[in-house]
N, C-alpha and C positions, 0 to 999 in steps of 0.2 A: 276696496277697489284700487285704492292705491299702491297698496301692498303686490297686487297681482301684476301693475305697471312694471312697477319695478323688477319685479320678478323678471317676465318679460325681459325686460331691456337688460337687464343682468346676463340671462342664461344671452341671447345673442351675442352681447359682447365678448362671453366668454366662448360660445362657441368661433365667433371671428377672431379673436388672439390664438387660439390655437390651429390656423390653418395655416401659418407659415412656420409649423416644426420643421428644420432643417436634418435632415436627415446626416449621420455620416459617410463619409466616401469610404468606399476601400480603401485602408493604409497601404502605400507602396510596399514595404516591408512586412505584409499579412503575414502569422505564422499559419501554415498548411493547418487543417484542420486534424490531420492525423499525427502531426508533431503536435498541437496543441490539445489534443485529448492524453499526450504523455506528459507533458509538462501538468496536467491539470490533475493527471495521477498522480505523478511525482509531488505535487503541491501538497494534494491531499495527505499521504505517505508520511511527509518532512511535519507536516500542521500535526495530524498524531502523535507523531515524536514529541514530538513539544508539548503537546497536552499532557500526554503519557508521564515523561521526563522532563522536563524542563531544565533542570540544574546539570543534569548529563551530558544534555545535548549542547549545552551553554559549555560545559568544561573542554568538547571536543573543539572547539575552537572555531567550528564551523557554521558560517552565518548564513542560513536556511536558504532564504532567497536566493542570493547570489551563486551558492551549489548548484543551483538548478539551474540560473542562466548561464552560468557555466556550461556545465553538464549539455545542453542542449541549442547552445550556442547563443544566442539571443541577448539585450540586454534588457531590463527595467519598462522602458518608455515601450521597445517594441511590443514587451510583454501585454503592457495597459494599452494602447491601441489595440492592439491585437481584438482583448479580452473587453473593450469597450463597440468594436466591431462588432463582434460575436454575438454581444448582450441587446446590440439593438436588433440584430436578426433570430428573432426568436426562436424559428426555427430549427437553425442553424444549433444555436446556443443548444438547445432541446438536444439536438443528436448528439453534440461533443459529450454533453453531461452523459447522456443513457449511456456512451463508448466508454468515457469513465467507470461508470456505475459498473457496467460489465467486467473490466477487467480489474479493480479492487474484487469485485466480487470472486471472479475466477482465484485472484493472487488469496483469499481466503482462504477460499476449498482447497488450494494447495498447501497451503502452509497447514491447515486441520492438516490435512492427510497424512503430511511430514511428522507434526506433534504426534499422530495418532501413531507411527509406526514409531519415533522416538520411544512414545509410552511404552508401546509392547516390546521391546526391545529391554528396556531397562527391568521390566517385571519380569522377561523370562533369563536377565541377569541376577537379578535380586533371588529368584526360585531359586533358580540356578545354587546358588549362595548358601539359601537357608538347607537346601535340601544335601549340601555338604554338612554343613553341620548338624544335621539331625543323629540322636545315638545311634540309632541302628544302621546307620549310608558310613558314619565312622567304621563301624565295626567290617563292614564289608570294605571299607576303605584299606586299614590296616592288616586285613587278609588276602587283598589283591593292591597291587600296586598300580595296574593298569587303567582302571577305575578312577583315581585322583588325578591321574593324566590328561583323561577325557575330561574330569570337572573342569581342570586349570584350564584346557584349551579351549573349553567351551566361553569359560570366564574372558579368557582373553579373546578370542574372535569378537565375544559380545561386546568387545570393548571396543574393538577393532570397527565392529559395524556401525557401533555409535558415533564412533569420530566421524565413518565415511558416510552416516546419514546426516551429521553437522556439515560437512563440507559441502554433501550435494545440497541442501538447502541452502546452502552460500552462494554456488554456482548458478542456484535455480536464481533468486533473489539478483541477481547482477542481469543473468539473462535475461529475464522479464524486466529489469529499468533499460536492458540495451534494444530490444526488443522494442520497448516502448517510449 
């Protein structure tokens, strides 16, 4: 019976201590919720590096966090308000992340798509290749000239396309961090 007093008087008190949770205010300096689903991209992005690479990313000279406050103007403190803001609006918090979530996800399927035509690209160089050296594409080779022409130029377009699917996945990659 005792035991259940106490009980009692325990659970009350603790329900009474916590009815004066202070809530936080809006920070003066809030980051917009659509610059801060970028930064939280971008966070995400720089944290993988680092997982991925660590010694790499360390020899670039560039120190993760600060690129980003950089990058997106902000400093440090605004950052942690900001993202202390956000965490007690659950809500809120909820949709920044799903926005995240979304557009790593989207920068995925792009980047597959890219790797995926890179691949094809390189395998119908590589054919490309083999089927020069094959004995019988020789023997037609040295009986027409025009033939090794078309390989070499095929070799080199293929080569030409690969560099220009590096570049646009460069340009993609810049767009989507400016973008975001």
């Amino acid at each position: 019976m005792k035991l259940f007093k106490y009980s009692i008087i325990f659970i009350v008190f603790i329900g009474l201590a916590c009815q004066d949770v202070d809530h936080m205010s809006k920070p003066k300096n809030l980051i917009p919720e659509d610059k801060m689903v970028n930064v939280l991209t971008e966070m995400a992005l720089v944290n993988a590096a680092r997982n991925y690479n660590k010694v790499m990313l360390e020899q670039t000279g560039i120190k993760p966090d600060q690129y980003i406050y950089d990058k997106f103007g902000i400093d440090s403190t605004q950052f942690e308000k900001s993202n202390a803001y956000y965490t007690e609006n659950y809500d809120d918090y909820e949709r920044v992340f799903d926005k995240v979530k979304d557009s790593l996800q989207s920068l995925k399927t792009y980047i597959d798509e890219v790797v995926a035509e890179e691949k094809r690209v390189e395998d119908s160089i590589k054919k490309a290749k083999r089927e020069k050296n094959r004995p019988e594409f020789k023997k037609q080779v040295d009986s027409t000239e025009v033939d090794s022409t078309v390989i070499d130029s095929i070799s080199i377009e293929g080569e030409k396309i690969l560099d220009s699917l590096k570049q646009n996945e460069q340009r993609a990659m810049e767009s989507l961090q400016s973008e975001n």
